[in-house]
Each structure stands twice: as C-alpha cells, then as structure tokens.
C-alpha positions, -999 to +999 in steps of 0.1 A: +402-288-382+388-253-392+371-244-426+406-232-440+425-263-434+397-284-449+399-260-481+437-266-479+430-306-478+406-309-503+431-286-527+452-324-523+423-343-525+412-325-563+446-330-575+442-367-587+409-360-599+427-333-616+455-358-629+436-383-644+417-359-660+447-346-677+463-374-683+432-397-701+426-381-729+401-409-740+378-394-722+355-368-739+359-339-725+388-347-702+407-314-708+379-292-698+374-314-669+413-311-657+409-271-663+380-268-644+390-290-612+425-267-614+408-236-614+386-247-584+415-267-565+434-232-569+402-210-558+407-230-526+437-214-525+425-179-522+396-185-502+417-210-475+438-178-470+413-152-468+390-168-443+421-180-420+434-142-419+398-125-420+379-149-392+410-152-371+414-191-382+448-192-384+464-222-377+502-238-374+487-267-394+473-242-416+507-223-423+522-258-426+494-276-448+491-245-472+526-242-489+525-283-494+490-283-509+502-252-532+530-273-540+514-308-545+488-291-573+514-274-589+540-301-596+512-324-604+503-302-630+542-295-642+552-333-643+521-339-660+530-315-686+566-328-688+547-361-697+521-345-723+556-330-737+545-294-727+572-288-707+607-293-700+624-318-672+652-297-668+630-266-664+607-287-639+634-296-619+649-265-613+616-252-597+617-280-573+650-277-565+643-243-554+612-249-532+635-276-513+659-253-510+635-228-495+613-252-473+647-269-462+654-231-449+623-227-434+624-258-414+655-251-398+645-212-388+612-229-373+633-253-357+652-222-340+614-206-333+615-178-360+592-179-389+602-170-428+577-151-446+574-156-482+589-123-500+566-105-527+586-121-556+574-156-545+540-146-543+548-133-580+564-162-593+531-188-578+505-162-594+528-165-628+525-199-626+492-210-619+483-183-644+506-201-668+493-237-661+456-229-664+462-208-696+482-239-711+453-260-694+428-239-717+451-240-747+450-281-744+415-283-737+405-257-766+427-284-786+404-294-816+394-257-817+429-241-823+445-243-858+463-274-867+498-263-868+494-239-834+525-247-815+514-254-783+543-275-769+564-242-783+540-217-764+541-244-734+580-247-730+588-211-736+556-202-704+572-230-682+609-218-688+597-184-678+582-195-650+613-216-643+632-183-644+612-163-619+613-195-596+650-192-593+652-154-592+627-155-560+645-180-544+677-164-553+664-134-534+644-152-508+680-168-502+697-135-498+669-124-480+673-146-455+714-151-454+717-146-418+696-179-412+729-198-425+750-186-398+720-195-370+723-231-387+760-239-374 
C-alpha cells in the first residue's frame, strides 16, 4: 500500500463527503463545501499518477484502483446532478454504458495478459468532464450570487450532453482502436 494508492483510496473515501455536501443544501455553505472536496478528491487524481510514474510506484492495484476511483467520483457527481435536475438520465447513462463497455474490454485483454491503454481522446473526454462538473459545481455554489433568472439547469444539460458526446466518441474510437481484441475473445 504505496502513497499513490492511498491517494487513489482516499479519492473514494471524499466522495460521500462530497455527496452529502451536494446533496443538503440546508446546510450553509454546502455548495462551496461539495466544490472544494471535488476539486481536492480530483487533485488526488493528478498527484496519485504523477508520483506512481515519477518514484517508480507503480502498482497493478494501482492501474486497477485508479480508473474505478476516477469513475466512482465522477458518477457520484453526474447522478447527483441528474437528482438536483442539472443533468439528463439519458445523457448519464450513455456515459456509463460506455465505460462498461470499455472496462468490460479491458478485463478480457488482461485476462489474455495484454494491457489496453487509454487513447488520448479518453484522457480528453475525463479532463472535459471534471472541468465541466467543477464549473457547474461553482455555478451552484455561486447560487445566490448569480442573477435570478440565470439558467443553470440549461447551461448544466447542454455541458453534460457535451460531455455525453465526447464519452461516446472516445469509446467509439477506443472500440475501433482496439477491434482486434474481439476476435482474441472467441
């Protein structure tokens, strides 16, 4: 249990923090509160990644871990915001469907020994996305601040259906990328 895999558990262990942050608005405060544990939960991210590579740290349970805890705080976060009405289910859906799809693949090319690197429009897409939750995390927290007739849930749906697009186009090419993988499968 190395520094970068305890950054990559304690990325899961912020997300309900993070949740009931964003989800009790009674609480004064609560949307800066949910920002801020995002933004650090995501820093983890970054920093889990750069020592692993940089110290020689890492791990199988590392490459695992990672991808799940990216995963974990991101749908917490989209869910949620299907909840606060800031996002659509459909949309929401369609991005997990493709990370199935894509970890489904990945489990059966590890199964076979060979590892699937993630392609430079995935690494696109996540950046787009947690730039796109912690900018509608800001918006939502800067609430009271903002004009009354702002349309945030607009803004919101229109960021997560963009989002929703680049999801499927990576996967889309991650798929084709990767084609050859079907025929090991049989």
């Amino acid at each position: 249990m190395n520094l970068p895999n305890k950054l990559t558990l304690l990325r899961i262990g912020l997300t309900p923090f993070f949740l009931f942050f964003l989800l009790c608005s009674r609480i004064p405060g609560a949307g800066f509160w949910a920002l801020t544990i995002f933004i650090a939960a995501s820093v983890t991210d970054a920093l889990d990644g750069h020592i692993a590579r940089s110290r020689g740290m890492v791990t199988d349970f590392g490459k695992f871990l990672d991808p799940v805890a990216d995963k974990v705080l991101t749908f917490a976060a989209l869910i949620a915001f299907v909840e606060l009405g800031l996002a659509s289910s459909a949309a929401v859906v369609l991005m997990m469907a493709r990370e199935f799809l894509v970890s489904s693949l990945r489990m059966v090319a590890a199964g076979h020994g060979r590892v699937l690197a993630a392609g430079n429009s995935g690494k696109v897409k996540t950046a787009v996305t947690m730039v796109v939750i912690v900018f509608v995390l800001l918006l939502r927290a800067l609430g009271g601040l903002l004009p009354e007739a702002f349309p945030l849930a607009a803004l919101s749906h229109g960021l997560v259906w963009i989002c929703a697009a680049l999801t499927l186009w990576s996967g889309a090419e991650y798929l084709w990328k990767n084609r050859s993988e079907f025929a090991q499968t049989r």
